[in-house]
N, C-alpha and C positions, 0 to 999 in steps of 0.2 A: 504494500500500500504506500503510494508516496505521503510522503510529508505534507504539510502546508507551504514551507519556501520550494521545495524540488519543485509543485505546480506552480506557483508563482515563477521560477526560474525557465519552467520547460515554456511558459507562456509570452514572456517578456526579455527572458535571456539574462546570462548573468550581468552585463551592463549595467543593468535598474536593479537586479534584484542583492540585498546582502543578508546576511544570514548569521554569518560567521560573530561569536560575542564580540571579537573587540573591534568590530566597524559597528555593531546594534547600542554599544558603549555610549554614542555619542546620541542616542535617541532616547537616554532612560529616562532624561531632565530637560527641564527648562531653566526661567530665571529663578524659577521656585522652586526648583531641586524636586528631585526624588529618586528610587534605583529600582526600578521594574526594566527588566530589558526586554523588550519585543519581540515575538518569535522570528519578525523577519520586517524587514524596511525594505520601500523601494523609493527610488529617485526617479521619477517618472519626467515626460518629452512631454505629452500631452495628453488633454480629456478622456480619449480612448486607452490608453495605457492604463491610468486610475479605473475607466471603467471595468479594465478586464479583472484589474486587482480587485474591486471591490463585489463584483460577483464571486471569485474562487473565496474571497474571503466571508462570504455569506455561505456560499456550498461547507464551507469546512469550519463555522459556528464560530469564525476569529472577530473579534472587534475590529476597528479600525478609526485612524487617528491622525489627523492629519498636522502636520508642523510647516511653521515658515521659519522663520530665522531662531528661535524656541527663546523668545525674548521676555516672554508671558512671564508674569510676577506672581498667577494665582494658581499654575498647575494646570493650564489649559491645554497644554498639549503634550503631558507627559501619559504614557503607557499604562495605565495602574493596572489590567489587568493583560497584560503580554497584547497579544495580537499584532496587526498591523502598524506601522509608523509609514505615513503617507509625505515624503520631504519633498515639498514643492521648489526647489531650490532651482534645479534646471530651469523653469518655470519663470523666467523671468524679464521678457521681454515687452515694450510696448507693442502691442500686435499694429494699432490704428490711432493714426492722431489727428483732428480735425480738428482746426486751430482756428478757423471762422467760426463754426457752434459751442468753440471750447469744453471741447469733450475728447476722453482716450480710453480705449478697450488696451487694458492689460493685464499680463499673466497675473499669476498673485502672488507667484516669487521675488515679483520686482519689488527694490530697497526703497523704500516712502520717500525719500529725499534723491536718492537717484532719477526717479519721474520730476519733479522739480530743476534740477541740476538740467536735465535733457529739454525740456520744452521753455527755460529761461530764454532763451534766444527769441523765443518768438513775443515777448512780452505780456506771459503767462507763467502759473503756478498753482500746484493743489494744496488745498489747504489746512488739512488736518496734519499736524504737527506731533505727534508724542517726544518724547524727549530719546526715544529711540531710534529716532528717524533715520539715523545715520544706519542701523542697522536690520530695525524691522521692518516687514514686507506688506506689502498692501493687502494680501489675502488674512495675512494672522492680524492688520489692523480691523478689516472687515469682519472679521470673527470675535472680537473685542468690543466694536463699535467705538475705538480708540477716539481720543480725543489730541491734546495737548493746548500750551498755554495760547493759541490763538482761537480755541472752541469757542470763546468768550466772543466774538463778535462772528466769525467763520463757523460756527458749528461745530459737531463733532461728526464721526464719518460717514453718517448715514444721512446727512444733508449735502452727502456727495457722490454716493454711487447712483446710478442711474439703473444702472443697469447689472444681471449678474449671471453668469454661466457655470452652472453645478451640475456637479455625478450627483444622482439619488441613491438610493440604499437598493434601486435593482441592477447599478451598473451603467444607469443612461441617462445621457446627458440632455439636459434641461436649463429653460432659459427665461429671464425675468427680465421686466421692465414698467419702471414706474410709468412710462406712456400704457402701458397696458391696463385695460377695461379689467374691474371686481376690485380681488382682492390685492393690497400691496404686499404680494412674498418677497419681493425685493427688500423691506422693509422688515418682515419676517428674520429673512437670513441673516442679514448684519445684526451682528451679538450674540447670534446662536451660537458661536465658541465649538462649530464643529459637529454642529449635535445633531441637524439638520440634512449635511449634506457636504460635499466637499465642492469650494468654489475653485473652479479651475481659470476663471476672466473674470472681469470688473469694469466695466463700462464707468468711470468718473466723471463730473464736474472739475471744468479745472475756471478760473478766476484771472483777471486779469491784473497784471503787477500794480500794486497806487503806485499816483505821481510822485511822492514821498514816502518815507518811512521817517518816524522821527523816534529813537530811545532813548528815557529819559531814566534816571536812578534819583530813587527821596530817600532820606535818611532817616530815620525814625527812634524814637528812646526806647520803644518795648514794638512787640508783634502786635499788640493792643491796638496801641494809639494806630500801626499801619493799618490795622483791619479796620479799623472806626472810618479811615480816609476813603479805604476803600468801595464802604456801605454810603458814606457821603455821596463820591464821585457814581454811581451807579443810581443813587436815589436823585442826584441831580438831572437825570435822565441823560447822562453821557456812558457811552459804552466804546471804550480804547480800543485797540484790536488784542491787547493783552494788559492784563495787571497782574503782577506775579508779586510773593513774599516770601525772604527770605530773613530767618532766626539770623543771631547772634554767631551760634557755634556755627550752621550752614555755610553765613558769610566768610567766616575765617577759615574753613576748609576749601572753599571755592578759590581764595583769595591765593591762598599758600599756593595753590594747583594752578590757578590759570592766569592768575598777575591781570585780573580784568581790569581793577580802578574801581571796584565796590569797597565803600567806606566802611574800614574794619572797625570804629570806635562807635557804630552803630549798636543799638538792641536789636535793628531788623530795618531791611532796606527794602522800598517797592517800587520794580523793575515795571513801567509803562512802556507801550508803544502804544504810535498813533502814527495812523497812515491816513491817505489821500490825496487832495486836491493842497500845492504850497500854502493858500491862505489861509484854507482850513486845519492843516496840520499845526500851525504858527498858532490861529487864534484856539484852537484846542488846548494846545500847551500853557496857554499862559493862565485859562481856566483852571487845570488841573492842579499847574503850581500852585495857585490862590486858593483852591478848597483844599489840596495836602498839608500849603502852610497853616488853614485853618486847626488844620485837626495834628500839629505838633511839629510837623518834618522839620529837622533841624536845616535841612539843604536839601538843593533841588539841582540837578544840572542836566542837560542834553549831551549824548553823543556826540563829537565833533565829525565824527565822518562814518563811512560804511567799514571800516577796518575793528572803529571804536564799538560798533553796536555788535560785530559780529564777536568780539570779545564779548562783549556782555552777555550776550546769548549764549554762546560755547560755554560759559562758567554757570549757566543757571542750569543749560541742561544733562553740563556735567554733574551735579551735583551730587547725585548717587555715587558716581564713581569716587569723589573726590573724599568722602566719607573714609576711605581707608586709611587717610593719612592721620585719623584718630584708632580708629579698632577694626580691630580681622574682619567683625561680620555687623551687619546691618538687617534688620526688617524693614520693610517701606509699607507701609498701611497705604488704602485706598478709601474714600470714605469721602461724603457729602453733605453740608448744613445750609439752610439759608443762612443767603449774606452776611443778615441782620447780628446772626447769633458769633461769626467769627472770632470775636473779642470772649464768649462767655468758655467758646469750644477749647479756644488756646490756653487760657486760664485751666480747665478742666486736664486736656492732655497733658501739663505739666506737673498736676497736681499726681496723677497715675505714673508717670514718668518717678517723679518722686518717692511714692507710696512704693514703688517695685524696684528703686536703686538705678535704675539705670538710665546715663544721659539718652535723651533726646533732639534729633534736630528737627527743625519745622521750614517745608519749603513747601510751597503749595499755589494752584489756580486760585488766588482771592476772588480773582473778579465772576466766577461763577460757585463758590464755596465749596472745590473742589480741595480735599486736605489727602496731603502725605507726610507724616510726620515718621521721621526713622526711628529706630528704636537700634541704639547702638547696644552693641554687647559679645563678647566672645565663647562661640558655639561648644568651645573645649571646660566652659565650667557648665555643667546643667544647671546650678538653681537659673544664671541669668536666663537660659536658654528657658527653664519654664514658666523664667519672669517675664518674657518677648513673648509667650504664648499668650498668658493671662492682662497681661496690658494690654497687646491688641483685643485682644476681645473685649478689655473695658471699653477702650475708645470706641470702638463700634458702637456699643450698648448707649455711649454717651452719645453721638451723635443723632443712636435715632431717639433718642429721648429726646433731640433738641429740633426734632423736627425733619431729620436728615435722611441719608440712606448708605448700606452696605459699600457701592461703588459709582465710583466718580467716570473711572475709563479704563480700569484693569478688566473686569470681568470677573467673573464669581469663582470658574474654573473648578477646581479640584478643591484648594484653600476654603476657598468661602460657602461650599455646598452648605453646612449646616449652618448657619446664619441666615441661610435665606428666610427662614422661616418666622424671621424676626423682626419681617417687612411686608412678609404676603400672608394669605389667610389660608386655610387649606382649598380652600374654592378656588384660590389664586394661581396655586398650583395643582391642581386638577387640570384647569385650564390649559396652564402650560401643557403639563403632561398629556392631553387630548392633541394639541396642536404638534408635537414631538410624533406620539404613534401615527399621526398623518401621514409624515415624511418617514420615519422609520420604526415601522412596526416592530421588527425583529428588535432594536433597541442596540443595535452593534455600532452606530457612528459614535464615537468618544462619549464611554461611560462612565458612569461617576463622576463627572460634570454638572454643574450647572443644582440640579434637583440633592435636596436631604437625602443621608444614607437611610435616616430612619423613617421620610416618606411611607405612607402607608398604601396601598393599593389603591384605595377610594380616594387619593389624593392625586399621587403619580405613579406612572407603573416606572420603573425602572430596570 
């Protein structure tokens, strides 16, 4: 009787197909870690390749799992129960680019900022940003419904697919579009995290560059008084194309690492941009200075040129990374408050930070009360390790008590399956669960995602 890879192998050839543990090695994790290794990974060219895979993997009762760059912070595309690992990495081209409707059909291997990089020439850009960009791929932001710090005026990524091209759970491929009459599956898929169906195209929204970009840096005494500015500037009915905040400690990790020019004798500095039209970038700015300096900013200054902003950006969106040059490991929470409450939430996650010993950094999308606070700590002593357990879980707990929700832009993935339920009703998830065995009966597109392990039947099947 063959195997599960030998059929995959004798169908696709060993090219796509691997098998062997220390090439499966590199499929067991993501950004969120885990060690299940897959019975077998392929590297697939196109639609019909995944198609063939995903039928022998229905004949032979294997899961299957698809991965882009395995950038996912919540365990969305790790293996937890072997089967398939579907690497869309070949998969990476723009197929179609129309530059008069400002639209492009692309693989979902292609690098989020590489589609950017490629269609600048023609004075255009896509505009969901994650702070991955540089490495994550458009099909695992599609699976996310990623955002980053320009979500706040640009959306997040489902105010940009148009369109989407997916293998279903019998092998064949299928095609959406929000021009199309009923129902939006287009809208559907993005943030299914895999669960749905594997997207193999992505028909995009792309945007036209503004006449200006202008980045500004304010100085602030505490994360407080920046978030108070924040809820000002947004309650003034001005919306920037980013408002970002950066802690104390954040700032002086970013600073050591990337020599921006963010003011280290801050308590916490708020990174604006504002694009468009010269006049209106100019009279924007001088607004924003005057209600920051209302609400404490010690200073306010602009970018001097595009070398200066791109500094400033590279150090906000390095931020994670830059974390090492305090401790070996890091947690990054994901997690949502109205605006309003920003000041009561940071207060809060410091107090928990506290209460469990271990520092904290706080960098986060102000402008739409999107929080990632890290939870620093070294995985080689346990208590911290199950003091980074039990504080995230406070802060969750805390934000939805403040009105909030589980996830901002990571997705729920593997991590936060049992949380869900801290947000929706059982009805809530029934419903999911109804719309899931639509698309896949069997229940083999990446399990144990998304839905409670302890789920009940009358709730979700899983």
């Amino acid at each position: 009787m063959q195997t599960f890879a030998s059929r995959l192998t004798d169908a696709l050839g060993p090219q796509v197909v691997h098998s062997e543990p220390e090439d499966l090695a590199v499929y067991a994790f993501d950004a969120y870690s885990q060690d299940r290794l897959p019975s077998a990974a392929i590297v697939p060219s196109d639609a019909r390749e995944i198609g063939i895979a995903v039928r022998i993997a229905r004949e032979c009762d294997e899961p299957v799992v698809p991965r882009g760059a395995g950038t996912g912070l919540c365990g969305g595309a790790v293996p937890s129960r072997g089967g398939l690992v579907v690497s869309l990495a070949r998969m990476n081209r723009i197929v179609e680019l129309d530059v008069r409707n400002r639209r492009a059909r692309v693989q979902p291997g292609l690098v989020n900022l590489d589609l950017s990089n490629a269609i600048a020439q023609h004075g255009i850009f896509y505009a969901p940003d994650p702070s991955s960009q540089k490495t994550s791929t458009i099909g695992g932001n599609v699976g996310t419904n990623a955002g980053g710090p320009h979500c706040l005026s640009y959306g997040t990524t489902t105010n940009h697919v148009l369109g989407i091209e997916y293998v279903d759970a019998d092998g064949e491929i299928q095609h959406t579009s929000i021009d199309d009459p009923g129902y939006d599956l287009t809208g559907v898929l993005v943030g299914s995290e895999g669960t749905l169906g594997i997207v193999t195209e992505a028909t995009v929204r792309l945007l036209k560059l503004p006449e200006e970009v202008r980045v500004c840096v304010a100085a602030f005494g505490d994360v407080e008084s920046a978030s108070e500015a924040v809820s000002a500037i947004i309650g003034a009915g001005i919306v920037p194309t980013a408002l970002e905040i950066m802690d104390a400690l954040i700032t002086h990790a970013v600073e050591a690492h990337f020599h921006a020019g963010y003011p280290e004798n801050a308590g916490a500095v708020l990174l604006v941009e504002i694009a468009g039209a010269h006049e209106d970038v100019a009279a924007g700015e001088a607004t924003l200075a005057a209600i920051a300096r209302e609400h404490g900013a010690l200073s306010w200054r602009a970018a001097r040129d595009q070398a200066e902003r791109d500094a400033l950006w590279a150090a906000r969106k390095g931020a994670a990374g830059a974390i090492g040059r305090i401790a070996p490991n890091y947690y990054i929470q994901d997690a949502c408050v109205p605006r309003t409450r920003l000041p009561e939430i940071m207060h809060a996650i410091d107090g928990i930070a506290r209460d469990h010993r271990l520092p904290v950094g706080n960098v986060f999308h102000a402008g739409d009360g999107n929080l990632h606070p890290l939870l620093i700590f070294d995985r080689r002593d346990a208590r911290q390790v199950q003091a980074v357990v039990d504080a995230g879980t406070e802060i969750l707990h805390a934000c939805i008590a403040m009105g909030g929700t589980i996830s901002g832009e990571h997705g729920i993935g593997y991590e936060k399956r049992e949380t869900l339920s801290l947000v929706f009703s059982g009805d809530d998830l029934a419903a999911m669960g109804n719309v899931r065995e639509v698309f896949d009966p069997a229940r083999l597109f990446n399990p144990d995602k998304i839905f409670p392990s302890g789920a009940t039947c009358g709730e979700v099947k899983r």
